[in-house]
Phi, psi and omega in degrees: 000323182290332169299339198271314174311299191296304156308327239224315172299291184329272141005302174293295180294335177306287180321321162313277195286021170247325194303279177338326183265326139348298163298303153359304190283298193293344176285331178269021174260135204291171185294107187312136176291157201277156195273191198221137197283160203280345169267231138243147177290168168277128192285135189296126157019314176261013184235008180312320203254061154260117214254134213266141177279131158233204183286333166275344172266355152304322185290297175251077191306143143303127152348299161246036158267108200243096186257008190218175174343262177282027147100342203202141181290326173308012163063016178330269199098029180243135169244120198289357172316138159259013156291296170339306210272007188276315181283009170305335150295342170281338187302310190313311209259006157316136181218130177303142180223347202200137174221140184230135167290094210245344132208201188293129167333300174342292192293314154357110184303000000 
């Protein structure tokens, strides 16, 4: 009878673990691809006129391209626009409105 048991045991765990890889299999199998629409979505307003960054216009920006940090690899950090140099009359009338304390009077070198 304990044989019949080991059997029956067996027998049972096959049939388990054939199911278990039998789901398996069918859970990993891929997706059918979606279907592709008869348009193209619409490209938004700000992106009609957009000029792709490539390696020559990193070496050399347009004026008024500022496409990295510091505008240039050499890190200039300068912009040749002479709008910019305009606003230099607005500098004088910058007025401190907030002073923040970072540490104790104590602490102080």
């Amino acid at each position: 009878m304990t044989r019949r048991r080991r059997l029956g045991a067996t027998l049972a765990t096959s049939a388990l673990a054939l199911a278990i890889l039998a789901a398996t299999a069918s859970a990993q199998q891929p997706l059918p691809p979606l279907p592709k629409p008869d348009t193209p979505p619409p490209v938004p307003p700000i992106l009609q006129n957009y000029k792709p960054v490539t390696a020559d216009r990193l070496k050399q920006p347009e004026d008024g391209d500022w496409l990295m940090y510091r505008r240039t690899y050499d890190g200039w950090g300068y912009s040749p626009l002479s709008q910019i140099t305009t606003l230099a009359s607005l500098i004088g009338s910058l007025v401190c409105r907030l002073i923040a304390v970072t540490r104790r009077p104590a602490d102080a070198p």
